[in-house]
Each structure stands twice: as C-alpha cells, then as structure tokens.
C-alpha positions in Angstrom: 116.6 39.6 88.2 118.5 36.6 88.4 118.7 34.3 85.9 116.4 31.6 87.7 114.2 34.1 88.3 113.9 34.7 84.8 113.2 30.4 84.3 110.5 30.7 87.2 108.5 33.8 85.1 109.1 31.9 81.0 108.0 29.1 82.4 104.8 30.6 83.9 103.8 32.4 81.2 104.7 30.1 78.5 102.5 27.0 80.6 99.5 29.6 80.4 99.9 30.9 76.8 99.7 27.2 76.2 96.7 26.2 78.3 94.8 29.1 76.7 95.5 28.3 73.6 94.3 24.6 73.9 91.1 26.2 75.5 90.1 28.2 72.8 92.0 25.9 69.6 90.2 22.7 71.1 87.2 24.3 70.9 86.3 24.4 75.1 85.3 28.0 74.8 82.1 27.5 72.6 80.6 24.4 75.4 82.2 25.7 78.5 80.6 28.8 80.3 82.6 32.3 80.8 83.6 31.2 84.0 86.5 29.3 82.6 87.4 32.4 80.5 87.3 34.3 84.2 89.6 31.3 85.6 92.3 31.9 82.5 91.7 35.9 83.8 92.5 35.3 87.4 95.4 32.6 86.7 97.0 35.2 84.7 96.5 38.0 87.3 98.5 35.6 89.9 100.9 35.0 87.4 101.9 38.5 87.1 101.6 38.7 91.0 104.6 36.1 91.2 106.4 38.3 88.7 105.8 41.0 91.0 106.6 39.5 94.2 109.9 37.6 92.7 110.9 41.2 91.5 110.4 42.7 95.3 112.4 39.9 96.5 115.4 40.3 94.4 115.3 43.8 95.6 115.2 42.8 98.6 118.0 41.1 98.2 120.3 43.5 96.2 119.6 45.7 99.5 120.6 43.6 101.9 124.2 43.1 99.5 124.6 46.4 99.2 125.1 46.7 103.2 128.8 47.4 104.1 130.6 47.9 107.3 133.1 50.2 107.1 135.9 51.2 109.4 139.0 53.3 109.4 140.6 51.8 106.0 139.1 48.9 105.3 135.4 47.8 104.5 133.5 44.2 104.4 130.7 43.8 101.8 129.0 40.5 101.7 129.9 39.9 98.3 133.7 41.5 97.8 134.6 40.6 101.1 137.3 42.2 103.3 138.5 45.6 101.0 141.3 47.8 102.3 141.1 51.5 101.3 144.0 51.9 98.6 146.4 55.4 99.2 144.9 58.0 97.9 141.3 57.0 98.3 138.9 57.4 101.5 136.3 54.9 102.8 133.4 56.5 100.3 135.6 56.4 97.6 136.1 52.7 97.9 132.3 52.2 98.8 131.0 53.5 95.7 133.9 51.7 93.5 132.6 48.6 95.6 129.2 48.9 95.2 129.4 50.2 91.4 131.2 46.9 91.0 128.9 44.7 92.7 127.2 41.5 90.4 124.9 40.4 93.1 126.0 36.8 92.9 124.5 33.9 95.0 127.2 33.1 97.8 128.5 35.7 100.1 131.9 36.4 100.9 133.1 34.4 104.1 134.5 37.3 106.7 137.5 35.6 108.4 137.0 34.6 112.5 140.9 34.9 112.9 141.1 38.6 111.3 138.3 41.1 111.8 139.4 44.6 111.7 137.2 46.9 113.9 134.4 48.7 111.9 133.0 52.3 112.8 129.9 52.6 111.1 127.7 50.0 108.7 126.0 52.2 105.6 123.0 50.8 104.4 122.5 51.5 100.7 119.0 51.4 99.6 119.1 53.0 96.1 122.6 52.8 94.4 122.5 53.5 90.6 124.5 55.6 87.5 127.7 54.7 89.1 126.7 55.9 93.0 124.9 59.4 91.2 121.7 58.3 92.7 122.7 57.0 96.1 120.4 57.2 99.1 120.4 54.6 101.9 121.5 55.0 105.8 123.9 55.6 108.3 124.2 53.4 111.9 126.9 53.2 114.7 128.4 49.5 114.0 128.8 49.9 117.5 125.5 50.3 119.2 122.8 48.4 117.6 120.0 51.1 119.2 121.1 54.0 117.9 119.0 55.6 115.4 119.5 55.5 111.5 120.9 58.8 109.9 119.9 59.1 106.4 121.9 60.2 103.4 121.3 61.0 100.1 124.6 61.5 97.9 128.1 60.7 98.5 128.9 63.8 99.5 126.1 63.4 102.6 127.7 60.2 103.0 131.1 61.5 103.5 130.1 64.2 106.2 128.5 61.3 108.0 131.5 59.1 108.1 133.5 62.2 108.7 135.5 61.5 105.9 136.6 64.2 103.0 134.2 63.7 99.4 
C-alpha cells in the first residue's frame, strides 16, 4: 500500500484503541449498557472494512499500471513511459524488465501527442510477481477495441501470443 494509505489505516486504529480505552479506563463500561461495547464492536468491524477496501483499491490500481501497449520495438507503460526494445531483447523481454521495475508511483508518464509509435497489441497484467514467475493477465488487439480478451499465463504464453520468440 501506499504510504498514505498506511496514514488513513494508523490513524483509524490508533483514534479507536484510544476511544476504547477512555471507555473502559473512565469507568463508562460499569454505568453504560453492553450496547456501547456492541458500538466499539461494530466501529471496529468498519474499520477493518476500510482497510479492506483501501487494500482492493490499491490493487486496483497496481492493475491498471501494469497495462502496457506494446508494438513492434517499443512499449508505453503509464509509469516508464515510452520504452524502446534494446538489441538483443524482444517486446516480452522488455515487458517483464518493465514491469519487474515498476514502483507504482502517483503520476503517470505523459505519452507524447507529437510522437506515437503504432502499437500492436495492449497486455493486461493482472497478477505479476517473483520477477514475472507468476504472471497471468490478458491479451487484446490495440487495434479493435471489440475483440475478445486472450488470456495468458507465463511469459512464455505471452510470447506465443505476441508472436514473438520467449
């Protein structure tokens, strides 16, 4: 998670370690009923629900930076940019040396109106971990918007897709 993220969460848990403590140190629990207790239940319940749902999003997000258009020797990511495909390395090559080097920052990469290279195929990564060993996510015609989705698991799926050499 980001390290906001991480603020958001201290923040909420600290404010109801504190309130809790008052409750029961202040002496609230032996005059007020059990349905306070129950509200202290419940508050922490949708605290761990925000936990939950900021961890979601952040995956969310991490997905959608992970998405990369690729064309015949070169590649835009969001976050790196325009990358050209050095000699001696294919498109998946430079994909998973991309994506391994990804740190998910805040602001994207501007893609430049003047020069955009023509791109093949965009390769949506949904799960890339250990380096691109675990690597699943989808193939679509950057083309043709309707055409379906071709899923891949491994770089070497990948590669056939792409129609490049693993």
């Amino acid at each position: 998670m980001r390290k906001n993220n991480w603020i958001v969460v201290a923040v909420a848990v600290v404010a109801s370690v504190a309130l809790l403590a008052l409750w029961f140190g202040l002496g609230f629990n032996q005059v007020d009923t059990t349905l306070d207790l129950v509200v202290a239940v419940l508050w922490w319940v949708v605290v761990a629900a925000v936990i939950a749902g900021i961890m979601m999003a952040e995956e969310k997000r991490r997905q959608r930076m992970r998405v990369a258009f690729v064309g015949d020797g070169v590649l835009y990511n969001a976050e790196r940019g325009i990358v050209m495909v050095e000699h001696g390395w294919d498109e998946v090559s430079t994909l998973q040396r991309t994506l391994d080097s990804l740190s998910y920052a805040d602001q994207p990469a501007e893609l430049s109106r003047k020069n955009r290279p023509a791109f093949r195929w965009v390769v949506r990564s949904h799960k890339f971990d250990q380096g691109g060993n675990v690597w699943e996510g989808e193939v679509l015609l950057a083309g043709n918007p309707d055409a379906p989705a071709v899923r891949f698991n491994g770089r070497e799926e990948l590669a056939r897709l792409l129609g490049t050499a693993a």
